[in-house]
N, C-alpha and C positions, 0 to 999 in steps of 0.2 A: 504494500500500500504506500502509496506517492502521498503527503500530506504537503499542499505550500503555504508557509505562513504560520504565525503562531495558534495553534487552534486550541479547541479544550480539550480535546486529547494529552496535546502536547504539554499543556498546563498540568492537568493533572497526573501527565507521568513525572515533570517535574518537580510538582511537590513530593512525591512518592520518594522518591530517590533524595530529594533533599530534608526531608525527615524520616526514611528508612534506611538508608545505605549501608549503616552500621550491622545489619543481620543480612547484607549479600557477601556471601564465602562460597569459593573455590578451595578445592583443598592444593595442594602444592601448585598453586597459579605460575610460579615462577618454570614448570616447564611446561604449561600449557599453551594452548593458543590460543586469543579471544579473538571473536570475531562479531560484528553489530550490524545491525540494517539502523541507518538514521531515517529521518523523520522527511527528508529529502535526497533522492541521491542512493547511489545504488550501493549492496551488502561490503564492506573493508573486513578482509581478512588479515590474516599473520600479522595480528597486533600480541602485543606481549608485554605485562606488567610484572617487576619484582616483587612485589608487596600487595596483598592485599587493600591496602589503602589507601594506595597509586590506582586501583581499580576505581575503589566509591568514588574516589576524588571525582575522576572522568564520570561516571556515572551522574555525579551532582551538576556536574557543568557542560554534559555533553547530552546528554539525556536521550539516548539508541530509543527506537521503536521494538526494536530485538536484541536482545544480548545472549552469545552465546559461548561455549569454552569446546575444547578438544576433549573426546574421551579418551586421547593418545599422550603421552610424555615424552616430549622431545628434549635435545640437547640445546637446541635453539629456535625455539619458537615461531620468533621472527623473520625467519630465512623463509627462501621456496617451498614448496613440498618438496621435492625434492633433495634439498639441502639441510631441510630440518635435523637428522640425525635420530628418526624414530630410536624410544626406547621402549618400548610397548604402551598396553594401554588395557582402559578398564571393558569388562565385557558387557555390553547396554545392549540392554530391548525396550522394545516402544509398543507400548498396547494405543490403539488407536479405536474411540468408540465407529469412526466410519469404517471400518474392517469388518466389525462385527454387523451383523441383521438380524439388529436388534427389532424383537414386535413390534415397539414402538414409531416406529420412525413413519406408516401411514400417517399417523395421525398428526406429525408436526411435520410437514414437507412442504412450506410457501410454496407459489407455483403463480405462474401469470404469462396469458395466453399472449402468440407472439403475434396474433390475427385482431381478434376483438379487446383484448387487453384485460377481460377479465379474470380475475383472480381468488386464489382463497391459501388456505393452509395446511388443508388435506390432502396428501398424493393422490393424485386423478392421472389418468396413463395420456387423456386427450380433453381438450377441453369441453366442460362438458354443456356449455353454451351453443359453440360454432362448431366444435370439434379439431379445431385445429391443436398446432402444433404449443408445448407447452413448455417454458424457461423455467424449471425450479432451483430452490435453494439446500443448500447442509441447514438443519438445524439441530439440536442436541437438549435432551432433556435430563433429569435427575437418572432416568429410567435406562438410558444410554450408557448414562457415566456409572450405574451401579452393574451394567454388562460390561464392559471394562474392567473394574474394579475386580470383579470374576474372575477374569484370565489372568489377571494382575495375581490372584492369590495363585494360581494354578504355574504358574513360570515361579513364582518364589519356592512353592513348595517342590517342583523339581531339582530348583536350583540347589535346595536344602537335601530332602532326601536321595537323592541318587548323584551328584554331583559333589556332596558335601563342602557346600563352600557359606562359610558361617557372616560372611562382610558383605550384608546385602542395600543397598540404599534404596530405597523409593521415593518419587516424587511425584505429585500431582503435575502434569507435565504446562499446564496455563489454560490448555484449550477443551478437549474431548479425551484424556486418556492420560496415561502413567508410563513413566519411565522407570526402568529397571537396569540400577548399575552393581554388579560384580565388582567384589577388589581383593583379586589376589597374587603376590608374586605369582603363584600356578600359573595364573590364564594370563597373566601379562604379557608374554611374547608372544600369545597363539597367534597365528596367521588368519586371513581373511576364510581361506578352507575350513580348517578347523573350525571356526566359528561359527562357522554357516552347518556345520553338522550339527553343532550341539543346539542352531535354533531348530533345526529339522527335527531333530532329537525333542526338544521341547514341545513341537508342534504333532509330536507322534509319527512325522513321519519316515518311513522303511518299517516301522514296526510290525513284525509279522505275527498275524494272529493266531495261524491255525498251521503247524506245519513240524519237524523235526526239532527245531527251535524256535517255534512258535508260542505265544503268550501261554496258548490253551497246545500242549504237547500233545502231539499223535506221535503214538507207540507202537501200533499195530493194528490193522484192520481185522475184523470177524464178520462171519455172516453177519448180517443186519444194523454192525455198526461199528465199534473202533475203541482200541483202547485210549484214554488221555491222560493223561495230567491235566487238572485245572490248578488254574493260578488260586493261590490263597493270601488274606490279610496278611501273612505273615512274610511273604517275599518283601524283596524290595522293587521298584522300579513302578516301570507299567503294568508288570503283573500283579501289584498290590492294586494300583486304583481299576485295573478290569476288573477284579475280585471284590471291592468293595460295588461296584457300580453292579456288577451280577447279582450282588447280595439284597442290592437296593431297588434291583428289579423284580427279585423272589416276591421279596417283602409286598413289593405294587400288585406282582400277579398276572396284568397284561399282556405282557410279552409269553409269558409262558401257557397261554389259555392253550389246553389241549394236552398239554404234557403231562404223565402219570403224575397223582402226588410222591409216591415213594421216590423218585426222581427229585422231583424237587426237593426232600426232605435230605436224599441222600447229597446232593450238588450244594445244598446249603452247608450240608457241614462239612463237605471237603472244601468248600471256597472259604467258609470262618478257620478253616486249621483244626476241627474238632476233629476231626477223621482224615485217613491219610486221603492224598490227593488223586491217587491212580483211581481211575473208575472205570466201567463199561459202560457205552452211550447208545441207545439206537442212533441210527443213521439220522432218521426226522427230525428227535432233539437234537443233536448234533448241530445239524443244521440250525438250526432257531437261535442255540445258544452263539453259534461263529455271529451270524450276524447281529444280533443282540452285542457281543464285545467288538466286532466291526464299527456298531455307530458309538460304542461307548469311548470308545477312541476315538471319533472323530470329535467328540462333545467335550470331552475331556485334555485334545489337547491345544493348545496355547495359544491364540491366536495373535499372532506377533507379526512385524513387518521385519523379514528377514533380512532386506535389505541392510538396516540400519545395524543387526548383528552382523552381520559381516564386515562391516565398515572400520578399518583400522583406523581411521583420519576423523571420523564421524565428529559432526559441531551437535553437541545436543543444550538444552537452555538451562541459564545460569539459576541455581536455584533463589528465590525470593526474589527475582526479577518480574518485570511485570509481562505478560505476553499481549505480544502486539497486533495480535486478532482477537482479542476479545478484552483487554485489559484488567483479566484476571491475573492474580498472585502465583506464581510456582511453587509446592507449596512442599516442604518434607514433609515426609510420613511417618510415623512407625509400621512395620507390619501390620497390627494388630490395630489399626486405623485405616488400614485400605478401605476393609470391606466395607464400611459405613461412612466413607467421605461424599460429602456434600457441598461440591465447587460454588453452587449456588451461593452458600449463604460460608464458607468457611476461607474459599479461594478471592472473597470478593473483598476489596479497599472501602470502606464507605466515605467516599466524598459526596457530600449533600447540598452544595451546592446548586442552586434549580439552573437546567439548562434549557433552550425550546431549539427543537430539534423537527424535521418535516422527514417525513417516512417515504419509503422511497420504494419499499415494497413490505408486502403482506408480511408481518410481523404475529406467530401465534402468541398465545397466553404465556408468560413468563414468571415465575418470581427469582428475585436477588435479593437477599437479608431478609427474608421470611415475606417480605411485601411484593403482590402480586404487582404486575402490569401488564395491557392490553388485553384483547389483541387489538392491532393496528392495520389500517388500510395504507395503499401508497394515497400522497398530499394529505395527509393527516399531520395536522403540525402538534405537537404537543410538549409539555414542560416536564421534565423529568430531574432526579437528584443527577449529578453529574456521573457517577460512577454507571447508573441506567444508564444515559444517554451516551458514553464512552462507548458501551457496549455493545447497544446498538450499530454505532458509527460504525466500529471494526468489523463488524461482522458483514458491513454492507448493506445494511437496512436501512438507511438514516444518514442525514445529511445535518451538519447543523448549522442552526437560523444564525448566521455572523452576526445580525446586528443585534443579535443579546448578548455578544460577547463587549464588554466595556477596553 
């Protein structure tokens, strides 16, 4: 986003940074790399400060639209890529709620016809006026960001249980999703390959289900069906959460409509560990159960954008920065606050300042700090606290009225 001239954006990210700066850290900044998109003028890269407080400083007096660092450790920062002197770097994943499809997203999808121009908020495939062709928008709700937060625990706890790497950071990433950084000499020098296994690995996939070394082990075929091993609680890896997710399917019933109960009775207790695991299967169940741990895997794993794990040089955003498509907070996490984060009211600055702002398109129902707003038509002018109407702006919705700004 181009912004010319001092606007309320720019105001409000300034004050941010000139009375927050103190809680924006980098850990070993000095062999990082920072990079910023300003407020005009296109992204500077292989910037490099000693000190943390060589950074705030610029932050107070330069005030970026974006601020970002390296998840790599160079020798020297400020050189080429090339020339920098990688010395490895942290392992990051990015959960993205537009990755996921998510239920929710019919129901908040602006949209406005490129024929007649009318509009609404709910995805329509064509308009349903004229029928023509239709311009919709991203938008993101609490709903979005708690399907996120999902995957988010589901990459931790691989990264814990089967990887065993204890130094995990999370962060509300500003916009729609979570970043997830690794720190450990181990993974520091891995290569770009490497790292793209272990998102594949994360994401489930190569995981073989059904096979010699398969989740669910074939030992030997018999008439009418097969010997196996099934996975139990008590593994580790993917064969534990296939086994819990089997377990949790006993339990629903569903998937199993048709299959003897002694079967089931028997399959529950070799998957809890109460009984050894080796069983006989007819063929039919057999079948049921493969694809029953076929979608369990596919639900269960990670939905991450691999690209950014493989990325040794990767810019990801400065924590307690402000993000400059929505001018929400970046926010750290504990683990044990992923699942119940709430960007709305927890990622959000309250600057209350009244702004009047004209809408520019179809805007659904929203709330920020527990107070509801709209929804909104496009030419709808209306006054909003400042932090609302920042929001807006970034997002593309909203344009604001200059001559309320003094």
């Amino acid at each position: 986003m181009q912004v010319q001239g001092r606007t309320v954006v720019q105001m409000m990210f300034t004050k941010y940074y000139e009375k927050f700066s103190r809680i924006i850290y980098v850990e070993r900044i000095d062999a990082r790399e920072i990079g910023i998109v300003p407020f005009s003028g296109s992204m500077s890269r292989h910037m490099w400060f000693k000190e943390i407080s060589s950074f705030r400083k610029f932050l107070r007096e330069e005030t970026p639209l974006h601020c970002y660092y390296s998840v790599a450790y160079y020798r020297d920062p400020s050189a080429r890529m090339g020339e920098k002197g990688w010395i490895g770097a942290d392992l990051v994943f990015d959960i993205d709620a537009d990755h996921i499809n998510a239920p929710c997203r019919p129901e908040h999808t602006p949209w406005r016809c490129k024929s007649c121009k009318e509009e609404g908020t709910k995805e329509v495939e064509a308009c349903p006026v004229c029928g023509g062709e239709v311009d919709s928008r991203k938008w993101f709700c609490s709903s979005c960001i708690k399907a996120a937060a999902k995957e988010a625990v589901k990459v931790i706890d691989v990264l814990r249980e089967d990887f065993g790497l204890d130094d995990i950071r999370v962060s509300f990433s500003g916009n729609r999703g979570f970043h997830i950084r690794a720190v450990s000499d181990e993974i520091l020098q891995l290569g770009g390959h490497e790292r793209r296994e272990i998102g594949a690995y994360v994401m489930g996939e190569g995981v073989e289900i059904f096979g010699k070394r398969g989740i669910i082990q074939h030992i030997r075929n018999v008439r009418g069906g097969a010997w196996v091993r099934m996975p139990t609680v008590r593994d580790g890896g993917w064969k534990r959460r296939i086994a819990e997710y089997l377990l949790r399917a006993i339990e629903e019933g569903e998937i199993f409509h048709g299959v003897g109960e002694e079967l089931k009775r028997n399959l529950k207790l070799a998957l809890s560990g109460e009984a050894k695991p080796h069983m006989l299967v007819g063929t039919k169940a057999l079948r049921r159960i493969i694809k029953l741990a076929e979608r369990g895997l596919a639900e269960l794993g990670g939905k991450i954008d691999i690209v950014v794990t493989e990325d040794i040089h990767r810019l990801i955003r400065v924590v307690n920065s402000l993000h400059g498509g929505t001018g929400f907070r970046v926010v750290p996490l504990l683990e044990a606050e992923v699942a119940s984060f709430d960007p709305f009211s927890q990622a959000v600055v309250p600057f209350n300042e009244a702004v009047r702002i004209v809408v520019q398109y179809p805007v659904p129902r929203f709330q920020l700090l527990k107070k509801s707003y709209g929804p909104y038509h496009s030419g709808e002018e209306v006054e909003l606290p400042t932090h609302a109407a920042v929001y807006l702006i970034l997002r593309g919705m909203a344009v604001e009225k200059r001559e309320s700004i003094e």
